[in-house]
N, C-alpha and C positions, 0 to 999 in steps of 0.2 A: 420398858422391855423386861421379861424376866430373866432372870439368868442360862446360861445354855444350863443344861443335864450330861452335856457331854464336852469335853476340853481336848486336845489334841498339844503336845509338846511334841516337838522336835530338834534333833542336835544331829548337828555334820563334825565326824570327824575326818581328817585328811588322809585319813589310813585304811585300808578294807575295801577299795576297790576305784575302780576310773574315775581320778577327781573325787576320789572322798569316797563316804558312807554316808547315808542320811538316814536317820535312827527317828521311830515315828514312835510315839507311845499314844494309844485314845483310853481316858479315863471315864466310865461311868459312871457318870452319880446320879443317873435314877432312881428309881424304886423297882425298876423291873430289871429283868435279866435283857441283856442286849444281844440276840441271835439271828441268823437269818438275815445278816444285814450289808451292806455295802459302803465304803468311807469314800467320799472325794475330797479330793484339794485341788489349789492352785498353789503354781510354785514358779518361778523363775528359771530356778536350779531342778532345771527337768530330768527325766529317765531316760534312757538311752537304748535300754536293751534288757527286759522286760523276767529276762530272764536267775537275773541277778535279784530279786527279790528273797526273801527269806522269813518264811512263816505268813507269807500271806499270796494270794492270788492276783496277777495283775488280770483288769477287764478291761479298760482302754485310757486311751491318752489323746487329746488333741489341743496341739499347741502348750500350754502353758495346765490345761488340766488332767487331772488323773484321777482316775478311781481303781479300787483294788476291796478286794472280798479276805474275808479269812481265812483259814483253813478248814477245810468241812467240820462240822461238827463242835467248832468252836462257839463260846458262848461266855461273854463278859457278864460276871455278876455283879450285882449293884455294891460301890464301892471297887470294885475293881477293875482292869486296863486289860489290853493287847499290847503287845511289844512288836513290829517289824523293821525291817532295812531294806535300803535300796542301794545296789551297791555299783550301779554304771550311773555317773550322771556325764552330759553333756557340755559341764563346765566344773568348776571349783566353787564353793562359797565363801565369802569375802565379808561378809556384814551379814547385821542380827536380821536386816529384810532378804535375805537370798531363803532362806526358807519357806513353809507355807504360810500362805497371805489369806488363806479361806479356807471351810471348809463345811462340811455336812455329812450328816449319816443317813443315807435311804433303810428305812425298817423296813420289818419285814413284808407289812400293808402296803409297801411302795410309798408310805410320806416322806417327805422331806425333813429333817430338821438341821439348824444352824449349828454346827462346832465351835466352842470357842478356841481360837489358838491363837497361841504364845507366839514371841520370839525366836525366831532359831539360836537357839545356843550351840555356843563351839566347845566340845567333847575337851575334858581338864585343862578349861583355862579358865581363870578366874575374871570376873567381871572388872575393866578399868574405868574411872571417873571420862564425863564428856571432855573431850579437848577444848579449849579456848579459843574461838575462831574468829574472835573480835576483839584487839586490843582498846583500852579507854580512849586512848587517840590523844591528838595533842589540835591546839587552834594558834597559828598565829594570826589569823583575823577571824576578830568576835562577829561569825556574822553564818547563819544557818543556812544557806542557798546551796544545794543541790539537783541538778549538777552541777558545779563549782562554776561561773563563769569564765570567760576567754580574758578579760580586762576588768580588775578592781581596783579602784584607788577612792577608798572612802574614809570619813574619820566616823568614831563612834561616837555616839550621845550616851549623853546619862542617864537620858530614858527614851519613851519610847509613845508617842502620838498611841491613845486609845482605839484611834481607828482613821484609816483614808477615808474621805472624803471626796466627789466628784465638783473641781473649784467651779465659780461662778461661771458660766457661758460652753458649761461641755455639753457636746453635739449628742442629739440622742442614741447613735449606735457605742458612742465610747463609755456614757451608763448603763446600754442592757449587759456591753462587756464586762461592766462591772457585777451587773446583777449575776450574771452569769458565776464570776469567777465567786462572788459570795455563796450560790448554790453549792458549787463544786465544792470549797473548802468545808460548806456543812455538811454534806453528805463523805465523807473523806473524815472530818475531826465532829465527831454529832455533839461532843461535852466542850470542844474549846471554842472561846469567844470568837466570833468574825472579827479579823482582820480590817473590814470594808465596811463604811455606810455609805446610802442614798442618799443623806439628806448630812448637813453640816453638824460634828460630832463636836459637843464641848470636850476641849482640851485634844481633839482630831488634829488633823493635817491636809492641806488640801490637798488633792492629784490632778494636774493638769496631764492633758491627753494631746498630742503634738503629733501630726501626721507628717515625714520626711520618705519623702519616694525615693531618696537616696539611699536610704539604706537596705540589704537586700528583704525577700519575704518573713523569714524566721528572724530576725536578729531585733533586737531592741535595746536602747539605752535610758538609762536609770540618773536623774540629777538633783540630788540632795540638796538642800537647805534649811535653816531655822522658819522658815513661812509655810514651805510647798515642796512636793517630788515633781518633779517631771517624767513622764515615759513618751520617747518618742518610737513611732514604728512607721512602717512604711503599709504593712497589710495587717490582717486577722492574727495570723498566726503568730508576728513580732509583739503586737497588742497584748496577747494570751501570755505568753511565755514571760514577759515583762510585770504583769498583773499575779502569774504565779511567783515569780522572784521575790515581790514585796511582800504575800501573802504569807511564803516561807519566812522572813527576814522577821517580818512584825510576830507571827506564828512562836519561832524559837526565841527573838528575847521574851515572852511574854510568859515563855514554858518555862524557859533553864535563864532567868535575869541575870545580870551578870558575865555567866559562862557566853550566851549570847547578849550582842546588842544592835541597834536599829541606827542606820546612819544621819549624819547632822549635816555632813556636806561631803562633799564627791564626787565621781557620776561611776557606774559601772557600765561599760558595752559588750555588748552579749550576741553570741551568735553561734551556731550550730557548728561541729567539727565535720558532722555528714549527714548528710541527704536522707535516707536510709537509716533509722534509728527505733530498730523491731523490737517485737516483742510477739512471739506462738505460743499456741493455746492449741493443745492433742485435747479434745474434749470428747473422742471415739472410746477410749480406753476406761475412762472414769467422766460422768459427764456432769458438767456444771452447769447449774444452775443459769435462768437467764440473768436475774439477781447478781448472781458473781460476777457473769460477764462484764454486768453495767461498772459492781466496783471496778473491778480488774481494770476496764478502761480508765475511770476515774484515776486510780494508780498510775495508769503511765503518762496523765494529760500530767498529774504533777511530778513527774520525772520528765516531762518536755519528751516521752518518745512519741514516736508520729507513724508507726505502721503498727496492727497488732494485724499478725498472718496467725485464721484462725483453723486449723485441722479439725474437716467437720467431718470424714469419713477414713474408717482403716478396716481390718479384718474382725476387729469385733464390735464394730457396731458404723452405720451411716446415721448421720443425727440433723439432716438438710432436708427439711417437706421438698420434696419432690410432685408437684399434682398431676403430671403426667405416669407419673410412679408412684402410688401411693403404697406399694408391698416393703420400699426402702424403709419408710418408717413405722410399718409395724413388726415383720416378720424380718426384718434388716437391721432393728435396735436390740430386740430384745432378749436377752440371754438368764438361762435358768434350767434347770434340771430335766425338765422335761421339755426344754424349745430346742428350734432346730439350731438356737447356735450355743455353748454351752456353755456356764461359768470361764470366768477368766478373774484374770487377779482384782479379788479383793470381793468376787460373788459370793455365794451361800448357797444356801436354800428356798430364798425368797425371790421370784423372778424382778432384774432390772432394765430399765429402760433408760427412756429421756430423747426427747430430740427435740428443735428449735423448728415453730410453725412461721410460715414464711411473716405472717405478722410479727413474730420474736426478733426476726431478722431485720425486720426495716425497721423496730424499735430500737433493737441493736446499733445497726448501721447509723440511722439519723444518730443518737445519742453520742456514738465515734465520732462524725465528720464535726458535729457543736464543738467537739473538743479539741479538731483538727487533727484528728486521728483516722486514717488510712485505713479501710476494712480489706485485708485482701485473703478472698475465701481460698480453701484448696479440698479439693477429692482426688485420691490418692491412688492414681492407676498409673499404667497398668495393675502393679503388686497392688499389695495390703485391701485385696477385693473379698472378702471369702465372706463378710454381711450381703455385700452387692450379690453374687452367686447364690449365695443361699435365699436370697428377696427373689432372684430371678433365675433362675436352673435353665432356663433359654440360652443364656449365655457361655453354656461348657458344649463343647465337644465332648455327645455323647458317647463316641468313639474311643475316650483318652480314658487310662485308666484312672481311678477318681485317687490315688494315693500316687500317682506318676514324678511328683517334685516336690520337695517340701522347703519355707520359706526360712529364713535363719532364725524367727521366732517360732518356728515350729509346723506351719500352717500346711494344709495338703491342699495344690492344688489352686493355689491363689490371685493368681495373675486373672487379668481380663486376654483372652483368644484375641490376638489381630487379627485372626484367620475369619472370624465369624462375624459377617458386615451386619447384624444384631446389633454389635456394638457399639457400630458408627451410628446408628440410629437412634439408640439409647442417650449417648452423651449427647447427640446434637438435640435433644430432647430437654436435658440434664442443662447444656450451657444456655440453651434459649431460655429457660427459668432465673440460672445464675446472674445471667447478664440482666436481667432486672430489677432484680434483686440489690446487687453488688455494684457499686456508680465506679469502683475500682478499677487502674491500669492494667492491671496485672489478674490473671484467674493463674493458681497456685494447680499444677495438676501432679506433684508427687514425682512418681518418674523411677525410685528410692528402689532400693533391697529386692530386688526383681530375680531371684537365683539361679544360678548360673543350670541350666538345662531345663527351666521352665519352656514347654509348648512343644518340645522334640516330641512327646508321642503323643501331640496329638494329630490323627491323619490330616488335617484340614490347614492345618497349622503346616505340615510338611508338604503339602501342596502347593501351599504361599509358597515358601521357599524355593520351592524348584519354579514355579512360575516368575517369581523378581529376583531369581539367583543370590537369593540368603543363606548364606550358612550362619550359621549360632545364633543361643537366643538374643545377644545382645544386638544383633546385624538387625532382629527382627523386632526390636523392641524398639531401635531408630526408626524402622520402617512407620511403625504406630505411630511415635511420638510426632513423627513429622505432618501426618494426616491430622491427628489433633491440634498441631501447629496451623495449621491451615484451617482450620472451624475457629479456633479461637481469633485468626484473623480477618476472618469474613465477619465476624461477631464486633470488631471493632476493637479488640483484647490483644493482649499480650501475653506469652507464656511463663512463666516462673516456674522452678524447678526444683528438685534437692540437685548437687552433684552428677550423679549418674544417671541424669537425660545425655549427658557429653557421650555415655558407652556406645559402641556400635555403630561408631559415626554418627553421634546425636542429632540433631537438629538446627540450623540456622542458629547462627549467631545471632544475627538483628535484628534486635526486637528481642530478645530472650535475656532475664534473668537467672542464676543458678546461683543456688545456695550451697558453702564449701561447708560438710559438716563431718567429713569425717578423721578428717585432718586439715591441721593450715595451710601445708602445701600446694592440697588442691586447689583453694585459689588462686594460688599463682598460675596450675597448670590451667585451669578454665580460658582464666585471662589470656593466656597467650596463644590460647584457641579462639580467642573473639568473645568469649562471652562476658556480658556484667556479671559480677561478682557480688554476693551478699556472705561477709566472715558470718558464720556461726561454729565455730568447730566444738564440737563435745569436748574437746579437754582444757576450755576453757568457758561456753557459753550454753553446754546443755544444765538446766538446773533442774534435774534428776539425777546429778553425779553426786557422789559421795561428797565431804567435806572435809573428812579425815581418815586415817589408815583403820583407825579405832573400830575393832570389832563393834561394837556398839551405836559407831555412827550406821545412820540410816542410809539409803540412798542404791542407786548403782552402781555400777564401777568399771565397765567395759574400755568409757577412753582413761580410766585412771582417776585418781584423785583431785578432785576440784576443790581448793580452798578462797574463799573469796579472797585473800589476799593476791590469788592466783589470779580470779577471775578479774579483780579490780586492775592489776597491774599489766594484764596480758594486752599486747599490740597488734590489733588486726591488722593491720601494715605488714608488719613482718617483716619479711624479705622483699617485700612486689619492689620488682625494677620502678624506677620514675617512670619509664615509658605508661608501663602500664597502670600506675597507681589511676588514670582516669577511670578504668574500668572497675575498678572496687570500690562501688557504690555505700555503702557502711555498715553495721552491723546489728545481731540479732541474738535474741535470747534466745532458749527453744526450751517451754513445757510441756515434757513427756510425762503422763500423767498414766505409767504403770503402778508404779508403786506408790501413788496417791491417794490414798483411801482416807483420807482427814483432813480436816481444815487445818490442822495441828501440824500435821505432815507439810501441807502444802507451804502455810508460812514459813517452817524451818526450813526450807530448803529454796524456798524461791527468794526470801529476805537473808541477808545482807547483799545477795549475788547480783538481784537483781537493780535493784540501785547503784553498784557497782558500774553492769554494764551499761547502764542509763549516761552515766558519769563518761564514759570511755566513748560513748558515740557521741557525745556535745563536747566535753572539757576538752581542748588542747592537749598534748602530750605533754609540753613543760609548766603548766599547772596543774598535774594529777600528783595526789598527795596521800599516799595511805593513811595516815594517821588523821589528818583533818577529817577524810571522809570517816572513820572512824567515828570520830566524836560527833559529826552529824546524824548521819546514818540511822542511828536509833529513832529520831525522830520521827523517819518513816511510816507512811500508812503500811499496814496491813491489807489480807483479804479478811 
């Protein structure tokens, strides 16, 4: 790639207008004079009121992007910058990513080209070293297993069998589980040795494989000696999680000797804390690869999690083949300067796409269930529709005015119409692919950030309401949610939700899922309206939140500071009465994949956190251990 020709610096100071100033300078270093031209960005820390610019022209804004002209006549010569401000934003900035995340300069031929830009910096304050966000940790038992199990009582050896073995007379499904778990650890560690042979390893160990239908599906036990291991399990899942235990165990003495070791005698029994043990993937926003996908899975088969809820669809992009709707995935994915949906954080100049062909998907899908992981898709309506509307313009009330409500990320206009039975036709369209697709309990339908006076002008929409005596959009948004409750269960399915399916007199309790994420409390209140409960809440399980106060740390910061020691110690319990603790099924990560632009990015912010809450949805409460996890931890695969 060559280097840009043009750079773009930015700095927020707290002073000089609503929520700050934000101070833009674009440097040219072409060879030519820069005139005639037009800047865009994308920013988090959006404009509010267009008016407050200074030395430059505002041309438009949607959502998260802006562009802006100079002042006539103006002309950057080579070697030299623009200087402007923006002096309303509609928040404060907080961290070196609240500023712009992209950018480009339209010439005067109308091309494109990429800006390169910097970090936002914060106006006279000096740059602080990164925080420490992982102590060295301490071990009082030498022994690498994460998530910590429920019951350990093992002695250490002084070394450690080269490799398990499958002992004399094991049945052929408990060797391909073997082979199995041998792929997984290569594909997951590609330079360290396997753990596992097929066939008898001098100076090995043997593994006998013990089928106990007494014990429940997930849980297994581990029985040390000088000859043999033993693992007993009752089903698949108990077999897996038990086969990962040892692979961990042999794994870290073999890494850090010593610091770990591999047991001689003992037994550990192992069993899940909850049912429910997620992990979300927003792949609308920034989209990943099918590749990562498959790691990604691979990551949580060895953190024992067992659901990954994947977000295939929001307002900037649906990434789900549709083949009754083939427009979702062309003019529904793709954003760029000149498409109809436009840069968002972390675009350019260069049009992006990506979406998963329903082949991607059943390669997906089969490769989760191998691993006993739970695919449960989600498309996210009513809100976060404005890809789906732009694929399909059938879908708006031509009647409404096209800028009538805007979404809290910015968006005009983004809801799907109850009003408009297009719609019901649409998704029943949409789920009859899904449910093919997806062998999953649950279809994930959003339900989320819906704003408060979406569908009031549109006439068709206020039709509805006077014909079924709805007032507000939320009365009208139960209305929807409950008709797609009812598809979903002609379909065989079940609903799942964010939180705010409950607004507006939600939807049936039975049979429903919802996820509390925008505080803990919600859970409680769900629960005591009927519904299952799934803890995610941002200020302790979104891993797009900050990590430190530190100007310099990366991240978000809406529900506050998330420090994994925060995130590792935090108690999705809570407060929930006994009564209700049946209904709080277990808990979930959630990858919001705004400010994701790097695999760089992604690691530092989804690792250590994410192993954390791996640990919180399996370990017992009075075996979780900061500082052990600490010193394991590192161990960790990556994406």
């Amino acid at each position: 790639m060559q280097p840009s020709s043009y750079h773009l610096e930015n700095t927020w100071s707290p002073e000089g207008g609503k929520h700050g100033r934000l101070t833009l300078t674009l440097f040219n270093f072409s060879d030519a004079p820069l005139q005639n031209f037009r800047l865009a960005y994308t920013t988090l820390t959006r404009l509010v009121d267009p008016q407050t610019c200074d030395n430059a022209v505002f041309v438009r804004r949607n959502a998260n992007f802006h562009e802006f002209a100079p002042p006539a006549g103006l002309s950057i010569a080579p070697g030299g910058s623009w200087t402007f401000t923006v002096s309303a934003l509609h928040r404060i900035a907080r961290h070196c990513t609240d500023g712009a995340k992209s950018a480009y300069v339209t010439l005067e031929d109308g091309a494109h080209v990429t800006v390169f830009t910097s970090d936002l910096l914060l106006a006279d304050r000096v740059s602080e070293p990164p925080p420490v966000l992982l102590p060295e940790g301490r071990l009082e038992l030498p022994y690498a297993i994460q998530p910590w199990p429920a019951e350990i009582d093992v002695k250490p050896g002084e070394d450690f069998p080269v490799a398990l073995y499958p002992a004399e007379g094991t049945d052929a499904a408990s060797v391909k589980a073997l082979a199995a778990a041998q792929a997984l650890f290569r594909r997951l560690f590609p330079s360290n040795h396997i753990p596992f042979s097929l066939i008898a390893a001098p100076q090995g160990r043997a593994l006998r494989f013990v089928e106990r239908p007494a014990l429940a599906r997930e849980a297994y036990e581990l029985s040390f000696s000088g000859d043999e291991v033993v693992l007993s399990f009752s089903a698949e899942a108990g077999r897996l999680y038990g086969l990962t235990t040892l692979a961990q165990l042999l794994d870290g003495a073999r890494r850090e000797p010593g610091k770990f070791r591999f047991p001689v005698s003992g037994q550990i029994a192992d069993r899940p804390r909850y049912g429910w043990r997620g992990c979300h993937l927003d792949v609308s926003r920034q989209f990943t690869p099918k590749d990562d996908v498959l790691r990604l899975l691979d990551i949580l088969a060895w953190l024992k999690l067992n659901i990954f809820h994947w977000h295939l669809t929001d307002d900037e992009a649906w990434r789900l083949e549709i083949r009754a709707y083939p427009q979702l995935t062309t003019t529904g994915v793709l954003r760029g300067p000149d498409e109809p949906l436009l840069p968002q954080l972390g675009n350019a100049a260069e049009p992006v796409g990506g979406f998963y062909s329903q082949d991607d998907v059943r390669e997906i899908v089969a490769h989760a269930t191998a691993l006993g992981i739970e695919v449960i898709p989600e498309i996210d309506i009513p809100g976060h529709s404005t890809a789906t509307l732009v694929a399909l313009p059938g879908l708006t009330d031509g009647q409404e005015a096209p800028d009538s409500y805007h979404s809290v990320q910015g968006f005009p206009n983004n809801a799907l119409n109850p009003a408009i039975e297009l719609t019901y036709e649409f998704l029943a369209k949409v789920f009859d692919e899904m449910v093919e697709l997806f062998p999953s309990e649950y279809i994930h339908i959003g339900g989320d950030e819906v704003a408060n006076g979406s569908w009031l002008a549109s006439p068709l929409a206020r039709k509805l309401m006077e014909r079924e005596g709805i007032s507000g959009t939320f009365a009208l948004q139960s209305y929807f949610l409950k008709r797609i409750k009812a598809m979903l269960t002609a379909r065989g399915r079940k609903l799942a939700g964010w939180n705010e399916v409950a607004h507006g007199g939600g939807v049936d309790p039975e049979g429903t899922l919802l996820m509390a994420w925008e505080k803990p409390e919600v859970g409680i209140e769900l629960a005591r309206e009927g519904y299952e409960v799934v803890m995610t809440p941002g200020q302790a399980y979104y891993l797009d939140m900050v990590q430190a106060d530190a100007w310099q740390e990366p991240g978000a910061s809406w529900a506050g500071t998330v420090p994994p020691a925060h995130t590792y110690a935090y108690e999705a319990e809570g407060d929930f009465p006994d009564e209700l603790k049946h209904l709080m099924k277990g808990v979930q990560a959630c990858i919001w994949q705004e400010n994701f632009i790097s695999r760089d990015y992604f690691n530092r912010l989804v690792f250590p956190r994410l192993p954390g809450i791996a640990e919180a949805a399996w370990t017992p409460k009075a075996q979780k251990d900061w500082l052990r996890f600490a010193a394991i931890v590192p161990l960790s695969p990556k994406l």
